[in-house]
Each structure stands twice: as structure tokens, then as C-alpha cells.
C-alpha positions as CSV (number, residue, x, y, z in Angstrom):
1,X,0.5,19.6,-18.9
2,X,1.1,15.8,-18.8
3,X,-1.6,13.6,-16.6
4,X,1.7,12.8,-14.7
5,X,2.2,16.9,-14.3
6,X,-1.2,17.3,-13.3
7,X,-1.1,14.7,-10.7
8,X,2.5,16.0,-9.0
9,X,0.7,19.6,-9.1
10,X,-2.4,18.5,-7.5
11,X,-0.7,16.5,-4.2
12,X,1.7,19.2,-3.8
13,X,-1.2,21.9,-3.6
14,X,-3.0,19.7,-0.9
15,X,-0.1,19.4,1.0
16,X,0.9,22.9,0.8
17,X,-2.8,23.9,2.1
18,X,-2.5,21.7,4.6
19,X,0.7,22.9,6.1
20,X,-0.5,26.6,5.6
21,X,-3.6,25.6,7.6
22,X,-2.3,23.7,10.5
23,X,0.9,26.4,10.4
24,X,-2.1,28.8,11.3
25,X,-4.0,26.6,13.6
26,X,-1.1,26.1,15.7
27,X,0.0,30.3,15.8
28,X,-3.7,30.2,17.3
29,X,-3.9,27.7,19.9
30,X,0.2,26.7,20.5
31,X,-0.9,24.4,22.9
32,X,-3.2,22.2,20.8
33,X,-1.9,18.6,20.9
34,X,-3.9,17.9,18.2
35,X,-2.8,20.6,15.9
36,X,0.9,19.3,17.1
37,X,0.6,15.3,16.2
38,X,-1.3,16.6,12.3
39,X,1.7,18.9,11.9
40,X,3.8,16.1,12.4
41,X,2.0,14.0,10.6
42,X,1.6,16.6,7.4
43,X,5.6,16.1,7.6
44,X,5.3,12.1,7.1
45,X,3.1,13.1,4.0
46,X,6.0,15.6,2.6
47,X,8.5,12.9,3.2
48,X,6.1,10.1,2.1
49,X,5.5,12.4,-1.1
50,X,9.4,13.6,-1.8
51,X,10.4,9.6,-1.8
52,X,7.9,8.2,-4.8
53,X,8.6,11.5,-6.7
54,X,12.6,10.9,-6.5
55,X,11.6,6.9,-7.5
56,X,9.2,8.2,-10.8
57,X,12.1,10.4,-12.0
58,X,14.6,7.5,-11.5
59,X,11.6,5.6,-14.4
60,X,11.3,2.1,-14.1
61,X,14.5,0.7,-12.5
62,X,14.4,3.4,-9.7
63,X,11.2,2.1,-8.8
64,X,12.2,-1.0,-8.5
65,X,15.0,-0.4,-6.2
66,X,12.9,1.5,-4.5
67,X,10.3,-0.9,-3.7
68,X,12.4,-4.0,-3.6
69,X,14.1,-2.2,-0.3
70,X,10.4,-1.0,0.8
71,X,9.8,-4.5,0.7
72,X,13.0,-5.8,2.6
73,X,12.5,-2.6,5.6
74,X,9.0,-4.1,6.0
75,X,9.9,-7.8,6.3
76,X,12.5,-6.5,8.6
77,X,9.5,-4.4,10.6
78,X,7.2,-7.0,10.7
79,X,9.6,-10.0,12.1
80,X,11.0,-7.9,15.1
81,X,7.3,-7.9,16.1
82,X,6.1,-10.8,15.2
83,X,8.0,-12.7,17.9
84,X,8.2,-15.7,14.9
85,X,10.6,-18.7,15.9
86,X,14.1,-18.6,14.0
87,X,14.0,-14.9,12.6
88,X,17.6,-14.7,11.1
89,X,16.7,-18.2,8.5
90,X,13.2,-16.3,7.8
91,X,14.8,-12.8,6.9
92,X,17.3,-14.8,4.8
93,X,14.9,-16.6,3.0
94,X,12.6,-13.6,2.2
95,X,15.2,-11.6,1.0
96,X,16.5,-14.4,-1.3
97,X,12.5,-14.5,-2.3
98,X,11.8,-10.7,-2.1
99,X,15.3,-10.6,-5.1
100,X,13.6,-13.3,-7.0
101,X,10.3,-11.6,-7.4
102,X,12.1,-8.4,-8.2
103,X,14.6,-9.7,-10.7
104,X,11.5,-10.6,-12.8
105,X,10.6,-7.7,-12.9
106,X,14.0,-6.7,-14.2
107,X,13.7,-8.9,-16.9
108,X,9.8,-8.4,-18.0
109,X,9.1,-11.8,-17.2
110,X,5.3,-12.2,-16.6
111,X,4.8,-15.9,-15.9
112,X,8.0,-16.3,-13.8
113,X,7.0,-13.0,-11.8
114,X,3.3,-14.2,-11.0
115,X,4.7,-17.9,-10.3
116,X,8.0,-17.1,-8.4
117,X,6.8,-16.5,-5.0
118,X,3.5,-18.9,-4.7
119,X,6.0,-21.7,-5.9
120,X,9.0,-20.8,-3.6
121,X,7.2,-19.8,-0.1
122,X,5.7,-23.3,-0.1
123,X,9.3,-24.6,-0.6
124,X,10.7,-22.3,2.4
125,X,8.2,-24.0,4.4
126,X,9.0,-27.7,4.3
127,X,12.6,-27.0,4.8
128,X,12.0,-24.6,7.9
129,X,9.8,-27.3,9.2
130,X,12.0,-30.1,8.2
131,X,15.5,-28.4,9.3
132,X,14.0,-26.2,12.4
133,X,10.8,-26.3,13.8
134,X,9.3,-28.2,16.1
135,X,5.1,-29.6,16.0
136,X,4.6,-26.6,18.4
137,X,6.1,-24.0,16.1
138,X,3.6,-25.0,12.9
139,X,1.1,-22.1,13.6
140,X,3.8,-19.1,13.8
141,X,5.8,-20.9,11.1
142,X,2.9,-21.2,8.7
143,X,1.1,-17.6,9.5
144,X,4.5,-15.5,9.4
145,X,5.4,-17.5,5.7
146,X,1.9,-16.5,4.3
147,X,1.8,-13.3,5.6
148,X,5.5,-12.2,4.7
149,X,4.7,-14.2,1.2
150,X,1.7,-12.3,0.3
151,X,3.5,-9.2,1.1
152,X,6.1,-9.4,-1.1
153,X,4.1,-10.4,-3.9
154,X,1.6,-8.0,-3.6
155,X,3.6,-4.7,-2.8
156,X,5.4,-5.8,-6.3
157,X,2.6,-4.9,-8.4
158,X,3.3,-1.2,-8.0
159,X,7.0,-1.5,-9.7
160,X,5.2,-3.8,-11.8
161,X,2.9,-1.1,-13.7
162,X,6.3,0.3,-15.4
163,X,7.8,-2.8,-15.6
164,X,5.2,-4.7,-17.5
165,X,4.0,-1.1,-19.3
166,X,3.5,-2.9,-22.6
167,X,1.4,-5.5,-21.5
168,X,-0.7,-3.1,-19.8
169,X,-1.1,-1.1,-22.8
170,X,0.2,2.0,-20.9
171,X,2.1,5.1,-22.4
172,X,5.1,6.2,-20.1
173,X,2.7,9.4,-19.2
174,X,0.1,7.2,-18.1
175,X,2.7,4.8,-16.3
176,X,3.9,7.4,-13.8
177,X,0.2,8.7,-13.3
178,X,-1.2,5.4,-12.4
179,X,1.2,4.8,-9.7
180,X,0.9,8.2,-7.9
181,X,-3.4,7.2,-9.1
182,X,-3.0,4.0,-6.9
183,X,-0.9,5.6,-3.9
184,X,-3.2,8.9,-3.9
185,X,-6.6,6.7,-3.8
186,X,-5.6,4.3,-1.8
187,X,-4.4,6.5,0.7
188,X,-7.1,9.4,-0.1
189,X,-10.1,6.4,0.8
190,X,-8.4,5.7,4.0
191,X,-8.6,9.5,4.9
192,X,-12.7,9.8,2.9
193,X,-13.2,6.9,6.0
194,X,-11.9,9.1,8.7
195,X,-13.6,11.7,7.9
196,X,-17.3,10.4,7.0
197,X,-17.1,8.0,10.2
198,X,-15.9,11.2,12.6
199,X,-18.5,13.5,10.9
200,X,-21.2,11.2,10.3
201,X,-20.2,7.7,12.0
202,X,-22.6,5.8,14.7
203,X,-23.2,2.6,13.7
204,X,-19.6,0.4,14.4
205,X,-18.9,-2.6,11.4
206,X,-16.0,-4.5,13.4
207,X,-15.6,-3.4,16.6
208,X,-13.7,-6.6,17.6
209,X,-10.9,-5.3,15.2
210,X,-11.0,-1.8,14.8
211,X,-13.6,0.5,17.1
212,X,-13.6,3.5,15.0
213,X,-14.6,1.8,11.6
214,X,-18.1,2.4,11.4
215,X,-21.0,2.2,8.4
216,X,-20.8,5.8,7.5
217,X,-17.2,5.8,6.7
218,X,-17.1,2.8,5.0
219,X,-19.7,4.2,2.5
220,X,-17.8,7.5,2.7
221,X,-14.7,6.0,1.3
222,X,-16.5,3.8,-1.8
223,X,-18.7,6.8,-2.5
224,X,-15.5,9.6,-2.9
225,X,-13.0,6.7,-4.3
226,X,-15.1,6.2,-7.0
227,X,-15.9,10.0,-7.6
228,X,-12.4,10.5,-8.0
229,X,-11.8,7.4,-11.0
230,X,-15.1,8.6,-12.6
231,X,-13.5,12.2,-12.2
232,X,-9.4,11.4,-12.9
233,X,-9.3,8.0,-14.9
234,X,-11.4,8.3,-18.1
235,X,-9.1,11.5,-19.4
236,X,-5.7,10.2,-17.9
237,X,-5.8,6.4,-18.3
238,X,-8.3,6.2,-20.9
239,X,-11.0,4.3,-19.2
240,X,-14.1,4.0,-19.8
241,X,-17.1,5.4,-17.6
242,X,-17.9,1.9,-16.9
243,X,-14.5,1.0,-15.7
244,X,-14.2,4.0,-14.1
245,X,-17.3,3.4,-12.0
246,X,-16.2,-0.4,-11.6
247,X,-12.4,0.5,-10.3
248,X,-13.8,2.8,-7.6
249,X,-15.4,0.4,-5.5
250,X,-12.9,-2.1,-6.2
251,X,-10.3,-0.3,-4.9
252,X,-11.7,1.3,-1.9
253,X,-13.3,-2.5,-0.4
254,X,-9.8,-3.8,-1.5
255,X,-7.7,-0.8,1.0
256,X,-10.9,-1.0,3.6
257,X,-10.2,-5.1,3.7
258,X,-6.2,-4.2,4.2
259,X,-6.4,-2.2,6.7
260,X,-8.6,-4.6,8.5
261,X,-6.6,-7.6,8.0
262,X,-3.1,-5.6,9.2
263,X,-5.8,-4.2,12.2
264,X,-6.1,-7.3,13.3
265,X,-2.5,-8.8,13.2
266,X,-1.3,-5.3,15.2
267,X,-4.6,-6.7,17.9
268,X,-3.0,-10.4,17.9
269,X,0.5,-8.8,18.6
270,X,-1.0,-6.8,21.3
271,X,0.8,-3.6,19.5
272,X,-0.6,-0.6,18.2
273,X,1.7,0.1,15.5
274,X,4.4,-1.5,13.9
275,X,7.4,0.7,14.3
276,X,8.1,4.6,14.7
277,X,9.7,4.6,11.4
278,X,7.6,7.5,10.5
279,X,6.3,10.2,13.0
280,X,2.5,10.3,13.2
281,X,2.5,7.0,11.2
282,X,3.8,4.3,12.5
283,X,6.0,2.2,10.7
284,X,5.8,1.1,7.0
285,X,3.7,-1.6,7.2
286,X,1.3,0.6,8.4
287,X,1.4,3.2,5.6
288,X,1.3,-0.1,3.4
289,X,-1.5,-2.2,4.7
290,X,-3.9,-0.7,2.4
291,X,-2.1,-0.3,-0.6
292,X,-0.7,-4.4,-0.7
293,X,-4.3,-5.1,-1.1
294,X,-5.4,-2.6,-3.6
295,X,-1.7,-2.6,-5.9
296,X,-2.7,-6.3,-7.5
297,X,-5.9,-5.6,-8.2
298,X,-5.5,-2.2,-9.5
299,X,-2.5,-4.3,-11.9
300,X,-4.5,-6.9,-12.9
301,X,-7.8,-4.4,-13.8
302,X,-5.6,-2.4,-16.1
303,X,-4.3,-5.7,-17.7
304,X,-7.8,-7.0,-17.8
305,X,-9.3,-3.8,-19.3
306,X,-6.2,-2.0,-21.3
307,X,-3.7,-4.7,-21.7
308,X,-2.7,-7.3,-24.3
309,X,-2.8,-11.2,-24.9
């Protein structure tokens, strides 16, 4: 079996387990709330699941298309929250910005997709300012362009991987393995940090931004991210030990650090999620929150340790 075979066979077991176990657990107790909002939840997972397996059979131009209108539902999610001054010119000008990024994708272009959007955003802001806003609107303005910016050219990196394969020295095996790699980690850590902070969880790390984040979890997630690179990568992506050990950590601070950041825009808003887009989750930017930290770094490690010139 392919690393790519191995991976599909392994996520679809877990969920399968899972829904066999909560199926159970609710015939017990039919009542059980809990047992009710996981099995709901376990659903998100099998849709979450379905929709990057149909965008890895579609190879590189499905995940692309696939991404690029991930990207445009979130910008769309995030500005009917964000109660930003002048949405309509700011959804306009992301989605011109959002088709830049992704058209260099579509043409392979490395400088022109790691320059497009830290060039352009700063343009959209002068002329919003200029045409627009008033003195008063400067903080909304300023935190909705960086934050919608970064977005965008973060969540890119995942389509990036098969787009830029060469340059990252991957085969086509190792392509689709490091993507469902990165969205299995990233979302496994979130889930080792749940679980060590409920089991062994007392001493709170940012309370101010999200009371149930505590030491134990945090160490939780580092410690069984980076079992599972020392574990997966060195036979499927051809790491080294080192690497492996290196890319564990790095990945789990960079989804623990997302998750804050997004924690605390959702406590500025005064909302708990962003949407209802999916049951038991929330909306997509708060599946995402995680991942558009750890997708440019996970990028840029492969290119630094596998890729070319």
C-alpha cells in the first residue's frame, strides 16, 4: 500500500471506531447530551474527511479549487462578524487578492506566489483609506486587512504542496500524504490538548483568552504531535529522525498559537463561534484557525529540508 493508502485507511478506521462507539454509547444512555453533540460532531469529521478526499482525487488543480473557495467562504464568514466598515469593497478586494494568490499557484510561480499578497494588501489599504474611511475607521480598517491578508496567504500553502511538488522534492505519493499529514496533525494536536488538559489539566496558561487551555495539555499536544512525525514521517516523507523530532514541536506550538490568536478575535467580537456552517464545529474559520498557522510552516520545512535551490 501507498503512504497515501495507508493514511486514507488509518482516518477512516478512527472514524469508523468512533461512530461504532458513540452509536453504542447513545443505545445506552439515549438521553446523554453529550453523547448527542460528539455524534454530531463525529458527522462534521465524516463530512470534513469525504471533502479533502474528493479534492486529493481531483490531484492538484482540484485542490486548488478547492481551497481557493475554502478561502473565499471564510473571508465571507469572517466579515459578517467582524462588523468591519465598508464590507462589500473589502470582499471585492479579497476575492480579487484571494484569485491572485491562487492563479500562482496555477502557474508554479514561486516568487510571484510568496510576493503577491504582502505587496497587494498594503495597496488595498491606502486606497480604502484614501477613497473610504474616515481617521476613526484606521483600527478596523487596518486589523480586518491584516487579518483577512494573512489568511489568504497562509491557508494557500496547503494547495501549495502539490502545486510547487518539485521544488519540494516530493513524489506524487508523498504529495497527497503530506497534506492529509498536515490536516490529521494539526487537527489530531488540537484533540492530544483536549484530552491531556481534561485528564490531567490544573494549572491554566491564558485564562484571559481561553479558560480551558491549561499546562498539561499543552505539553500533551507537543509530546503526541511529535510521536506521531517520529512515528509516520521518516518512512512516508523520508525525513530524518532529526527532522522528524524537529517538525513535531514545530507544528504543534504553531496550531496551539492559532488557535489562540482566532480565541481571542472570537473574545473581541464577543462571539463564540464564527458561524454554524458545520454542526458541533462552528464555522470554517474555526476548523481553520489552527491549520493557517501550521500550513506555512509545515511548507517552508519540507522546502528547507527536501526541497531544491
Amino acid at each position: 500500500m501507498s503512504s497515501f493508502q495507508i493514511t486514507c485507511a488509518v482516518a477512516l478506521s478512527v472514524l469508523l471506531i468512533a461512530s461504532l462507539v458513540i452509536f453504542i454509547l447513545k443505545k445506552w444512555r439515549p438521553g446523554n447530551e453529550t453523547f448527542k453533540k460528539v455524534a454530531i460532531i463525529i458527522k462534521s469529521w465524516w463530512l470534513i474527511l469525504g471533502s479533502v478526499l474528493l479534492a486529493l482525487s481531483w490531484t492538484k488543480w482540484g485542490l486548488i479549487l478547492f481551497f481557493y473557495l475554502l478561502t473565499v467562504f471564510a473571508i465571507n464568514e469572517y466579515l459578517k462578524v467582524s462588523g468591519a466598515p465598508f464590507k462589500n469593497y473589502l470582499k471585492f478586494g479579497f476575492l480579487i487578492l484571494t484569485t491572485v494568490q491562487y492563479l500562482a499557484l496555477c502557474f508554479e510561480s514561486m516568487h510571484f506566489f510568496q510576493a503577491a499578497v504582502p505587496i497587494l494588501c498594503l495597496w488595498m489599504i491606502p486606497i480604502l483609506v484614501i477613497g473610504r474611511a474616515t481617521i476613526a475607521d484606521l483600527p478596523m480598517v487596518f486589523g480586518v486587512i491584516y487579518g483577512l491578508s494573512m489568511m489568504i496567504y497562509y491557508i494557500s500553502h496547503i494547495p501549495a504542496l502539490p502545486a510547487m511538488s518539485d521544488l519540494l522534492g516530493l513524489s506524487t505519493d508523498q504529495v497527497s500524504f503530506s497534506i492529509l499529514f498536515l490536516l490529521i496533525t494539526t487537527w489530531g494536536n488540537d484533540v492530544f490538548q483536549f484530552l491531556g488538559g481534561k485528564m490531567f489539566g490544573k494549572r491554566k496558561i491564558v485564562p484571559h483568552i481561553s479558560p480551558n487551555k491549561t499546562l498539561a495539555g499543552f505539553i500533551s499536544g507537543i509530546f503526541c504531535t511529535t510521536l506521531v512525525c517520529l512515528i509516520t514521517t521518516p518512512q512516508l516523507l523520508g525525513l530524518s529522525l532529526g527532522a522528524a523530532l524537529a517538525l513535531g514541536p514545530i507544528l504543534s506550538l504553531a496550531g496551539i498559537f492559532g488557535d489562540l490568536i482566532f480565541s481571542a478575535v472570537k473574545r473581541n467580537m464577543g462571539i463564540k463561534d464564527f458561524s454554524q456552517a458545520l454542526p458541533g464545529h462552528g464555522g470554517l474559520l474555526d476548523r481553520l484557525d489552527s491549520l493557517v498557522f501550521t500550513a506555512p510552516l509545515f511548507f517552508h520545512f519540507l522546502y528547507a529540508i527536501k526541497g531544491g535551490p
